[in-house]
DRENPA-3360 file (N, C-alpha, C; in nm, 2 decimals, always signed):
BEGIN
1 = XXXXXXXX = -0.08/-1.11/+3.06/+0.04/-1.08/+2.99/+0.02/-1.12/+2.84 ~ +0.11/-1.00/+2.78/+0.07/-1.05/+2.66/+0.18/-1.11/+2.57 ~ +0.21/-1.18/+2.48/+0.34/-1.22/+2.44/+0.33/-1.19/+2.27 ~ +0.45/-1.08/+2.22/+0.43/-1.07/+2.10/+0.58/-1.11/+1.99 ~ +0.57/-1.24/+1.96/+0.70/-1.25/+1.83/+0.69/-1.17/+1.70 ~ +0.82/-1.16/+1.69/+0.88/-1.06/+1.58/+0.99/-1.12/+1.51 ~ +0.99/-1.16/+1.40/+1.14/-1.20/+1.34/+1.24/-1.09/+1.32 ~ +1.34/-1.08/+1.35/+1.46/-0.96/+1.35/+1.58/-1.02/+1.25;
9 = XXXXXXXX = +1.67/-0.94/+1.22/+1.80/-0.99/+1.23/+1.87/-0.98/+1.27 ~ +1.90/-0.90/+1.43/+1.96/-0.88/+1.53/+1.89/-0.92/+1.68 ~ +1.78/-0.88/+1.64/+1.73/-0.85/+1.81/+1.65/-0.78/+1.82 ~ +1.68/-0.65/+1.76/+1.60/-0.53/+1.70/+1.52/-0.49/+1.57 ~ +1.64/-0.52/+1.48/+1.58/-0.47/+1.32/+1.47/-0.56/+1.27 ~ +1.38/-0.54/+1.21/+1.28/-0.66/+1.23/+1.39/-0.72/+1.04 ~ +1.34/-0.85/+1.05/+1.34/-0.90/+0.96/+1.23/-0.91/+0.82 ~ +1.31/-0.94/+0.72/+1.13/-0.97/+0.59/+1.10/-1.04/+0.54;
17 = XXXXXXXX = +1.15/-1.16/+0.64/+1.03/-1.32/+0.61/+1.11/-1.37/+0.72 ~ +1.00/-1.41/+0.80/+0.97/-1.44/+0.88/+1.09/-1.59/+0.92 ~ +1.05/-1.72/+0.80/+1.15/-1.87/+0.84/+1.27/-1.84/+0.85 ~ +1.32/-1.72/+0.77/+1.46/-1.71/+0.74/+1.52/-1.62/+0.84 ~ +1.44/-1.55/+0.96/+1.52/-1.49/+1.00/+1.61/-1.56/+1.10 ~ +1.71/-1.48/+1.11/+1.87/-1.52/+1.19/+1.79/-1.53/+1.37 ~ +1.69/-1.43/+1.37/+1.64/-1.42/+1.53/+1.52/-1.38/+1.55 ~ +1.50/-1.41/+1.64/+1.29/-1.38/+1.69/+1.30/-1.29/+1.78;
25 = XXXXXXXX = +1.23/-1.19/+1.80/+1.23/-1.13/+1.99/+1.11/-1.17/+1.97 ~ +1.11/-1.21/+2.12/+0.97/-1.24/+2.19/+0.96/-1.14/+2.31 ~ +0.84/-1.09/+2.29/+0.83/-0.95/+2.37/+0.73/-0.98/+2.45 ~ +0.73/-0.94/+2.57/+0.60/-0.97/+2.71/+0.57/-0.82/+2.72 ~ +0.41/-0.80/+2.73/+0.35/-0.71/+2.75/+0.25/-0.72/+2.87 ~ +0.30/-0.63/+2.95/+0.13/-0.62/+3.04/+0.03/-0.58/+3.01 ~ -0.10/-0.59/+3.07/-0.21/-0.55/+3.02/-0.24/-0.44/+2.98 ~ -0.15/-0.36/+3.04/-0.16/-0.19/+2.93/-0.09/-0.17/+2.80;
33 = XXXXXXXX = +0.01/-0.29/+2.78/+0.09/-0.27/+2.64/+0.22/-0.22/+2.70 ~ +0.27/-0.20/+2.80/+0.40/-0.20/+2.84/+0.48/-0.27/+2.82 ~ +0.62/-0.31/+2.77/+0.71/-0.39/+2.74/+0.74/-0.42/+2.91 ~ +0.77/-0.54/+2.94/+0.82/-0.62/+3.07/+0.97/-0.67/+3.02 ~ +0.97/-0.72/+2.88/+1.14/-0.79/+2.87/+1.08/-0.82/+2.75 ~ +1.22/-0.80/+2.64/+1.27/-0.87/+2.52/+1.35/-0.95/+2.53 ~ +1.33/-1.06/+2.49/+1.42/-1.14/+2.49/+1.46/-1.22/+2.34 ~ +1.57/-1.20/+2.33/+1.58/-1.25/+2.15/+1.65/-1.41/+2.15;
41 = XXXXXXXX = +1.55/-1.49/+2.06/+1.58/-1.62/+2.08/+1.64/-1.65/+1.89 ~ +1.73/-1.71/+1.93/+1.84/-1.76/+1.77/+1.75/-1.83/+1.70 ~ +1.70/-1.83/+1.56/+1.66/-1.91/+1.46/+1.73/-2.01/+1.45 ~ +1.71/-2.19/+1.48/+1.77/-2.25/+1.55/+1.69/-2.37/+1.43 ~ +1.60/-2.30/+1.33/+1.54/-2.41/+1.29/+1.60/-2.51/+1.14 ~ +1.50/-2.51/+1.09/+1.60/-2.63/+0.96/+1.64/-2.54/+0.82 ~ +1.60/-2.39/+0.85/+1.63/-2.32/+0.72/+1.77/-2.25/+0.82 ~ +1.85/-2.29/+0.94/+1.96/-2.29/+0.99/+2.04/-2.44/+1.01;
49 = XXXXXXXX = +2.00/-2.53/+0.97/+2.10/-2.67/+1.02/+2.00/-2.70/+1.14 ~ +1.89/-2.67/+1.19/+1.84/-2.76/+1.27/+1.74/-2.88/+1.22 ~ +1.66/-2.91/+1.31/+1.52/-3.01/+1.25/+1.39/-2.95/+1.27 ~ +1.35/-2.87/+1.36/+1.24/-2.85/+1.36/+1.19/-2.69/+1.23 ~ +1.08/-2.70/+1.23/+1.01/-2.59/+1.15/+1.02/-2.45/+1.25 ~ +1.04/-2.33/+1.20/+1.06/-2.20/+1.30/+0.90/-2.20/+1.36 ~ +0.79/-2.23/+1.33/+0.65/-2.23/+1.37/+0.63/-2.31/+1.48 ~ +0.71/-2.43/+1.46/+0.67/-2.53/+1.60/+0.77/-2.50/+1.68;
57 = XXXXXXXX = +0.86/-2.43/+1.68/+0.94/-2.40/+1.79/+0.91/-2.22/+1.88 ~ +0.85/-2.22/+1.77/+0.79/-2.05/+1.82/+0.66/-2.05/+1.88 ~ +0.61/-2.21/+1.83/+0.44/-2.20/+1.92/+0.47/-2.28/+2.08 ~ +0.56/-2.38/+2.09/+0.61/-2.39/+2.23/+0.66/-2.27/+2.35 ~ +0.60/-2.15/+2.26/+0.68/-2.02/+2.33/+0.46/-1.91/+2.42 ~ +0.36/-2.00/+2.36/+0.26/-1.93/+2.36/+0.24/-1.81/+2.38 ~ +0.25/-1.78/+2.20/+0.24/-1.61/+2.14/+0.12/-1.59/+2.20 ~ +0.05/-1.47/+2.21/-0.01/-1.40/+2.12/-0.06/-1.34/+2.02;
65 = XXXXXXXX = +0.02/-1.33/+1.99/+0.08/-1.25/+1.81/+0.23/-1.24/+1.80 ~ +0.20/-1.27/+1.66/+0.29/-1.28/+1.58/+0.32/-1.14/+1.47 ~ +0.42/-1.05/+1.47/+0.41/-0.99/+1.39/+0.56/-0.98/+1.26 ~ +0.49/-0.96/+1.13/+0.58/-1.02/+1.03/+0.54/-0.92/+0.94 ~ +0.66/-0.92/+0.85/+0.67/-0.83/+0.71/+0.61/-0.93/+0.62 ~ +0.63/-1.07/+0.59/+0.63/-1.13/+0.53/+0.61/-1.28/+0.62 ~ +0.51/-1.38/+0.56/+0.49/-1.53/+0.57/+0.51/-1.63/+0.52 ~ +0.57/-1.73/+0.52/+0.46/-1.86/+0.40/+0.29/-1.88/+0.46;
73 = XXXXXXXX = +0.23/-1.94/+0.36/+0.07/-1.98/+0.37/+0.14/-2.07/+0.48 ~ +0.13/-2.19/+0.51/+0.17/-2.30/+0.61/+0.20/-2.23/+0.73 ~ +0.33/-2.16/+0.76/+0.34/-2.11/+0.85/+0.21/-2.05/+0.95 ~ +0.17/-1.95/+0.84/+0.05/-1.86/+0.85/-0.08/-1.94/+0.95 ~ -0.07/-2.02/+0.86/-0.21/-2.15/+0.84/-0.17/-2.17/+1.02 ~ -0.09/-2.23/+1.04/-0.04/-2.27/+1.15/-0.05/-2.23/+1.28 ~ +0.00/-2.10/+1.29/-0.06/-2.00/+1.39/-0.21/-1.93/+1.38 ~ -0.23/-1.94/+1.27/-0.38/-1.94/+1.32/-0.49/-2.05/+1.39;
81 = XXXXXXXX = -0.45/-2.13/+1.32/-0.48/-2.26/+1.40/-0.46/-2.28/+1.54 ~ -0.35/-2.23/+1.58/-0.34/-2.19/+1.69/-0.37/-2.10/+1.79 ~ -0.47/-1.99/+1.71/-0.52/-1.89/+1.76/-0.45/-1.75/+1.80 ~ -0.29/-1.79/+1.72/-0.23/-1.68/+1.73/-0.26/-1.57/+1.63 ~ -0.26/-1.46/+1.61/-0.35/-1.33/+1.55/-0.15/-1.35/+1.52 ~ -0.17/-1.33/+1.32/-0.07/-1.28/+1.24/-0.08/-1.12/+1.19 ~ +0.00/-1.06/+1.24/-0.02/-0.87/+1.21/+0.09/-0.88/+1.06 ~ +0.09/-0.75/+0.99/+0.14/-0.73/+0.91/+0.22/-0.60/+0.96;
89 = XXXXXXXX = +0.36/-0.57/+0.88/+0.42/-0.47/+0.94/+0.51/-0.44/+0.84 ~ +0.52/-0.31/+0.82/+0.67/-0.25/+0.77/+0.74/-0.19/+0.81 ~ +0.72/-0.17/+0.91/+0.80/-0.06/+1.02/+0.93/-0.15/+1.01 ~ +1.05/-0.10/+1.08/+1.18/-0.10/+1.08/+1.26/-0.23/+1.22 ~ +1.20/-0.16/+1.31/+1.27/-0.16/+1.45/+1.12/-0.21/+1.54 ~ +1.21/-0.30/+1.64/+1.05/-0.38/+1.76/+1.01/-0.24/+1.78 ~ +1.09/-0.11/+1.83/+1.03/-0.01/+1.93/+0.92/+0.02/+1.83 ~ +0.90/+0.06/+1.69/+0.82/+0.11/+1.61/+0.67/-0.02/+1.59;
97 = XXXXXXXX = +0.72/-0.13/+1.61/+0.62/-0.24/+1.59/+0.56/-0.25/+1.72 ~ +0.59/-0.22/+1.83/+0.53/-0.25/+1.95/+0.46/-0.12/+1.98 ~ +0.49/-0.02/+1.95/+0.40/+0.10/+1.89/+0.27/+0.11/+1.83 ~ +0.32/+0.03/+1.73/+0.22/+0.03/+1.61/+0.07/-0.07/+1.65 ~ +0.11/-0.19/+1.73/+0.06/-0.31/+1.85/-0.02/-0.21/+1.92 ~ +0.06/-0.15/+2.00/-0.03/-0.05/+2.11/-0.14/+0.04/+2.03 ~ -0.12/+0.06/+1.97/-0.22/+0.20/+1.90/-0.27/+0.13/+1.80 ~ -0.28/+0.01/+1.78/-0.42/-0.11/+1.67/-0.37/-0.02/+1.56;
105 = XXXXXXXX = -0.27/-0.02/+1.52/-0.25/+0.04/+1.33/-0.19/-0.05/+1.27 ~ -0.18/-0.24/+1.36/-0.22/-0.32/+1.22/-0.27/-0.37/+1.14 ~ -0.24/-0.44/+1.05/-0.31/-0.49/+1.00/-0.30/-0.69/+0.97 ~ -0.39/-0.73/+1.02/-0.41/-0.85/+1.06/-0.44/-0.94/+0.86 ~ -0.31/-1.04/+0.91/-0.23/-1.11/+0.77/-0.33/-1.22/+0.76 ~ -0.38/-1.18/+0.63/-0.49/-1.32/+0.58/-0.43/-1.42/+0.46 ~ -0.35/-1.37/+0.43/-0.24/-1.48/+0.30/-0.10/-1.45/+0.32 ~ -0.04/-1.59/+0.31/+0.09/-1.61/+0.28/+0.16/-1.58/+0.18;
113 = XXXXXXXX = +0.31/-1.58/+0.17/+0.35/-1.55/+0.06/+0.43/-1.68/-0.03 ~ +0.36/-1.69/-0.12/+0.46/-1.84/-0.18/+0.56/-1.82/-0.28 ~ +0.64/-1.88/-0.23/+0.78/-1.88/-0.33/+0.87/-2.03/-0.34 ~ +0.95/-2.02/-0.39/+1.03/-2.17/-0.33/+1.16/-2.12/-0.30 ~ +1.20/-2.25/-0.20/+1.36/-2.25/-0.16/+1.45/-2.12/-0.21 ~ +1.46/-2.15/-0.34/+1.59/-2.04/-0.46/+1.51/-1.93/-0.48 ~ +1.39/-1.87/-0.49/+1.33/-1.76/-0.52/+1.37/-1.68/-0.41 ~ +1.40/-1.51/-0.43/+1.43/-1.41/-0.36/+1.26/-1.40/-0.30;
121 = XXXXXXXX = +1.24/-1.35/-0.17/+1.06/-1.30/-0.14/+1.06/-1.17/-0.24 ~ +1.15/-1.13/-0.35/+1.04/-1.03/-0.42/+0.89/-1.07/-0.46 ~ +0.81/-0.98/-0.52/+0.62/-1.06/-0.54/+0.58/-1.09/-0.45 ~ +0.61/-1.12/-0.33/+0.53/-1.17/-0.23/+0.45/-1.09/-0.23 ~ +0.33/-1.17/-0.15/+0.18/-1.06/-0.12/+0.22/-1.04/+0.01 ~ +0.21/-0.89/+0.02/+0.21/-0.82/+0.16/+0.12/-0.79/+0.24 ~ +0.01/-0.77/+0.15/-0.14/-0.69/+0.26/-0.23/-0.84/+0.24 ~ -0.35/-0.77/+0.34/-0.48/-0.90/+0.36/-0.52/-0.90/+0.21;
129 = XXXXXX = -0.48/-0.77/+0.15/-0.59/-0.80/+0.00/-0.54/-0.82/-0.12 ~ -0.41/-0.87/-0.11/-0.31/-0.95/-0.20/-0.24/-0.86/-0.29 ~ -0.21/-0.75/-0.24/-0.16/-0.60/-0.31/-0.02/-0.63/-0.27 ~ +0.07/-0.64/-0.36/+0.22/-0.65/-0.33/+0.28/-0.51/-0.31 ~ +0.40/-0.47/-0.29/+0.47/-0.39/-0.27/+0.57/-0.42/-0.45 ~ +0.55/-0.27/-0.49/+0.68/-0.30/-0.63/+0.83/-0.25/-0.60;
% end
């Protein structure tokens, strides 16, 4: 089985950074890439009133992959360390991302994006080769 997180802001819509989103689906795949169950778990962490980091509470979950519009480096850092594979995505909706999973059209995230606290993620770096989106 395979287990793939997604930051949303519902459940569905994917989100475009990752700490901040309101919700995660965590999606289980069988060995062919079939969806088994989504299940959407609340952003519960300290960029919501809680204590922990959205990374340490998402790696208690053992991804596989992780896929994201947008990162911090640390985050990033983090799951890789862990051996979770960080994809890159602009698609819309999980059904388009879990698509995109199945048929290898992503692209595997080699930098984070740095900003602080009060900065909007506009400028963030989006691709492995540090090409932003204008």
């Amino acid at each position: 089985m395979l287990r793939i997180i997604v930051p949303t802001l519902d459940g569905s819509t994917i989100s475009s950074h990752f700490g901040r989103a309101p919700y995660f689906a965590v999606v289980d795949l069988d060995e062919n890439g079939n969806i088994i169950k989504i299940d959407k778990l609340q952003n519960r962490s300290d960029h919501f009133g809680g204590s922990e980091k959205p990374k340490d509470v998402l790696l208690t979950l053992n991804p596989t992959a992780l896929i994201v519009q947008q990162i911090g480096p640390g985050a990033l850092e983090a799951f890789e360390r862990a051996g979770v594979t960080v994809f890159r995505t602009d698609t819309l909706t999980i059904e388009e991302v879990i698509k995109d999973y199945r048929d290898d059209k992503l692209e595997k995230l080699t930098e984070g994006c740095f900003h602080s606290k009060q900065e909007a993620h506009h400028g963030c770096s989006h691709s492995s080769n540090g090409e932003g989106r204008s």
